[in-house]
C-alpha positions, 0 to 999 in steps of 0.5 A: 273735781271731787265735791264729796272730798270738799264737803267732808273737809268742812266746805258748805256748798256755797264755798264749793262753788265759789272755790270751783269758780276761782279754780277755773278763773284763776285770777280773777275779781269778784265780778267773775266769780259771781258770774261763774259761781252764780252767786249774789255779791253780797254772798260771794264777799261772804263767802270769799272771807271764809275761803281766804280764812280757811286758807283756800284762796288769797287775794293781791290788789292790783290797781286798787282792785281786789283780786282773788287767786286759788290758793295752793291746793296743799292747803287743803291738807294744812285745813285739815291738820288744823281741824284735827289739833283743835278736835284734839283739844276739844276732846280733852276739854270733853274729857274733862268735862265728863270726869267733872259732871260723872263726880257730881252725879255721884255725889250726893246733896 
């Protein structure tokens, strides 16, 4: 697995280890993933919030437990997408900011 690929999509290193531990894990709980991303409980559940909100892993309950699942991988293509429509905007709130903050320079008090 390419960490580089996952580094520039936007994941810390912490998230690439816990997604590389679903990934090998399958379905799993957090249990598992702690032992094989050798990462603390406290970060994991962190973590794995982050990854489901990103759209990375998903999670069922299955005898009042939860169980983590890799997500479909294409949504990695779909994180992206978004991260490029909320660059759009943040671009045209800095344009406009900049044609605010140029028209107070030249004005003169």
């Amino acid at each position: 697995m390419n960490e580089e690929v996952l580094k520039e999509v936007g994941l810390t290193q912490g998230e690439i280890r816990v997604y590389k531990a679903c990934i090998k894990l399958g379905e799993s709980s957090t249990g598992a993933i702690m032992k094989k991303s050798n990462i603390s409980s406290s970060k994991v559940y962190l973590i794995l919030d982050k990854l489901i909100e990103k759209g990375f892993i998903a999670f069922s309950i299955k005898n009042n437990i939860k169980i983590f699942s890799p997500s479909n991988p294409s949504n990695i293509l779909e994180f992206i997408s978004k991260k490029q429509e909320s660059l759009k905007k943040v671009q045209a709130d800095a344009n406009n900011l900049v044609k605010e903050l140029t028209s107070l320079i030249n004005t003169s008090d």
